[in-house]
Structure formats: structure tokens, C-alpha cells
N, C-alpha and C positions, 0 to 999 in steps of 0.2 A: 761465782761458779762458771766452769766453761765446759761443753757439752760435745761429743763427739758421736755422732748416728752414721752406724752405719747399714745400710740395708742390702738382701738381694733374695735370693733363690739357694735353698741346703740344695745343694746334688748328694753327699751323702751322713747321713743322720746322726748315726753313732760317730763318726770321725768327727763331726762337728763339735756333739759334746762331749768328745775326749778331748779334742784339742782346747775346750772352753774349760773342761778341767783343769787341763797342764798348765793352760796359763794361770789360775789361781793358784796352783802348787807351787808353780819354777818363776814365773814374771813378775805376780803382783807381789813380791816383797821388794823388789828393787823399782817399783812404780813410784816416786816421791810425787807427793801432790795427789795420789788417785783415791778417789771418795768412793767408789761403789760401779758395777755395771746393772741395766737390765737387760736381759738376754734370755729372746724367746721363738716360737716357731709357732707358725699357724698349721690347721691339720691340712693348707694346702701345699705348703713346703717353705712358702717364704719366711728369713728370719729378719728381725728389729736387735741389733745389738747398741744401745745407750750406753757411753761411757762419761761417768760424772769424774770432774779436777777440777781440783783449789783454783785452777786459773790456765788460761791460754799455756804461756810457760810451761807450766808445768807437763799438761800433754802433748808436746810439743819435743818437750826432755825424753817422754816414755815413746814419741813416735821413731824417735832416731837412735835409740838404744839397738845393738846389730841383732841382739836375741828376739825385738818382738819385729824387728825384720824379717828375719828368719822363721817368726810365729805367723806374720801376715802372708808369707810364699805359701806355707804349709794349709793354712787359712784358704787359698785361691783355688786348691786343689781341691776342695771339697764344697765349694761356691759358685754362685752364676751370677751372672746381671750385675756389680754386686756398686752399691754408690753408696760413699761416703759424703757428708755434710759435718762440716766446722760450726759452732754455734759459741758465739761469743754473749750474746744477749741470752738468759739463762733467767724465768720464771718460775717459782716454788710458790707450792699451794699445799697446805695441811704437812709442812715439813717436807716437802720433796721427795725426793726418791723413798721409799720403805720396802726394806728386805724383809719382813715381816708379813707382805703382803699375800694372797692366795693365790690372786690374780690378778692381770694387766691386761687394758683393752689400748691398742697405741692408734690416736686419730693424726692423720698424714694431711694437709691441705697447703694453703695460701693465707698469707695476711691479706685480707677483703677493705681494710680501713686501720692505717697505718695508726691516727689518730684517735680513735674509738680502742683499739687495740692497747695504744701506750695508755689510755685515761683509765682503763680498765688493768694494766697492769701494777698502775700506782695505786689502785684504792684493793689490792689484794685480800686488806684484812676484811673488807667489808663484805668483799667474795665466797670467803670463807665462814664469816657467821652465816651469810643468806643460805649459801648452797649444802654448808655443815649441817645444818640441822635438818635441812629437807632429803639429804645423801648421804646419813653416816656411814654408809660404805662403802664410803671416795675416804680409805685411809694417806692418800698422797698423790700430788701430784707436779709433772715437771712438764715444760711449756718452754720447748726452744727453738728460739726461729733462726733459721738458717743464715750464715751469711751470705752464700751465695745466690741472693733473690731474692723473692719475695714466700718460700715457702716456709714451714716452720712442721714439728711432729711435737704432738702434745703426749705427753706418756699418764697415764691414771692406772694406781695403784689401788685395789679394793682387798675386803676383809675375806670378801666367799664371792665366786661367778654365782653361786646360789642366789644369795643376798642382792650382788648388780644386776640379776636379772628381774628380779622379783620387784625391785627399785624403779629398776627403768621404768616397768609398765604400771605406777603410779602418778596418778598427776601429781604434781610440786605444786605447791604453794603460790599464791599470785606472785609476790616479791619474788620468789626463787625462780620462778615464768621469766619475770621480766630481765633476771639477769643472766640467765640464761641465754635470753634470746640477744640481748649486748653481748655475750661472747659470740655467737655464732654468726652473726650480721659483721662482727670484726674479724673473725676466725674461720673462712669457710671450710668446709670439710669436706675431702675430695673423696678419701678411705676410711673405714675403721679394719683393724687387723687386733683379733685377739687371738693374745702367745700363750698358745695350750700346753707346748712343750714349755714350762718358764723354769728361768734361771735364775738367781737374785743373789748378787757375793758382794 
């Protein structure tokens, strides 16, 4: 999988999600290779738009197409600040991306330990028995680090903001504690931004 994050500032709300409309109407049929977006907004205006593909190639194919050209000019007029990140290295946790889901909370940071990091993204399934059963409302999650750096945006998919909040403020399990705290000592965390306005196509 190969991941495309692009972030900034709505300047205007409704053109955003028209424009996030028309591209699901008019573009995503001539997207070959594209798997899904997450596309959200915070109540402070910033948006997180996640775009999943089969592979580098393939988003690569849909960046040079002259219609999502003309989808991205269209895009800038109603955007600020706005940074895109390429993400070649691509982490799934409980199935990845889920359009299914209620809600998404997106954590923005740095690889803290490159090492700790990769040891931990090879033992995934082990990840998901510890922390599945202590968080069954983490229904998905995608974890991709940027190529340009050392930065990386972790995306987590839940059943109900109800449910993740009422979660969070339960202690985990020791096991679930301690791998927890392996991701976080390898994964620091700079932000967390949850997308109240969410989109999922």
C-alpha cells in the first residue's frame, strides 16, 4: 500500500466538501489502483485528507491525470497552509483503513526510535491481539511514515467517539500498558486532531 497525507487549514467549508463530493462522482472512477480516502475536519478548521493506493505507481498515475489537476487548483482556493507528504512505508492494524467507521482521531508526530519502531511493526499481529481486546473500539488502523523525514501520521478508526472516549479513560491491562508504551517511546506524539467533520469513500 502507498499512502498520500495531505494536511492544512478549510478557509471555506462547504466548497471543500462539494469539491470532496465531485471528486467521488467525476475522478474516483478513472483512479486505477485507489483503495479509499479518510477525509476530515476539526471544529477548529484544520483538514487531514488520507489517500490509500495499491502502490507508489499507481498514485502517481492519478497525480498526473490533467482533471485531478484541475481538481487540486480548485482544491487551493478553498485551502491554507496546505502540506502534502508521500508515504511509501504503509502500517495496517485491525484491517486498515474502515469506511465503516464513526470516528477518527489522526495522531501527527516523529519516529522517536527507528529500531523499536520497525521491531514493533513486524510483530503487528501480536499488537493487535494485546491491544484488541483491551480497545475493541479501535475498528482500524493505518500508520504511515513519511518519506520526507522522520515524521509519520497514524490514522485510528473507531466504532463510536462515545465508545473511544469512555475507553480511553479506562486503565488497559498490564500487557496492553506495556505495549502501549513500546509504541509511544517509538512513536512520539506531537498532535492529536479528531475529524468531527468526517468523510470515508
Amino acid at each position: 500500500m502507498f499512502v498520500q497525507v495531505i494536511s492544512g487549514t478549510v478557509t471555506d467549508l462547504d466548497a471543500f466538501e462539494r469539491l470532496g463530493e465531485r471528486w467521488e462522482q467525476e475522478l474516483r472512477p478513472g483512479a486505477t489502483g485507489f483503495l479509499g480516502t479518510t477525509e476530515g475536519v476539526t471544529d477548529d478548521g484544520r483538514f487531514v485528507l488520507v489517500a490509500r493506493f495499491e502502490s507508489k505507481e499507481a498514485a502517481s498515475a492519478n497525480s498526473a491525470r490533467p482533471e485531478q489537476g484541475e481538481f487540486a487548483a480548485e482544491m487551493q482556493q478553498v485551502t491554507s497552509d496546505v502540506v502534502f507528504h508521500d508515504c511509501s512505508r504503509v502500517v495496517t492494524l485491525f484491517g486498515g483503513g474502515k469506511d465503516t467507521a464513526a470516528f477518527v482521531q489522526v495522531m501527527r508526530g516523529r519516529v522517536r526510535d527507528a529500531a523499536q519502531a520497525d521491531d514493533l511493526f513486524a510483530h503487528t499481529a501480536d499488537t493487535e491481539k494485546v491491544l484488541g481486546a483491551a480497545r475493541p473500539d479501535v475498528v482500524g488502523e493505518v500508520i504511515a511514515i513519511h518519506d520526507d523525514g522522520d515524521g509519520y501520521t497514524d490514522v485510528v478508526y473507531f466504532s463510536s467517539e462515545a465508545e473511544a472516549r469512555a475507553n480511553e479513560q479506562r486503565e488497559l491491562p498490564p500487557e496492553a500498558q506495556a505495549r502501549l508504551q513500546q509504541l509511544q517511546s517509538a512513536l512520539e506524539i506531537d498532535e492529536y486532531l479528531d475529524l468531527t467533520r468526517l468523510h470515508l469513500r
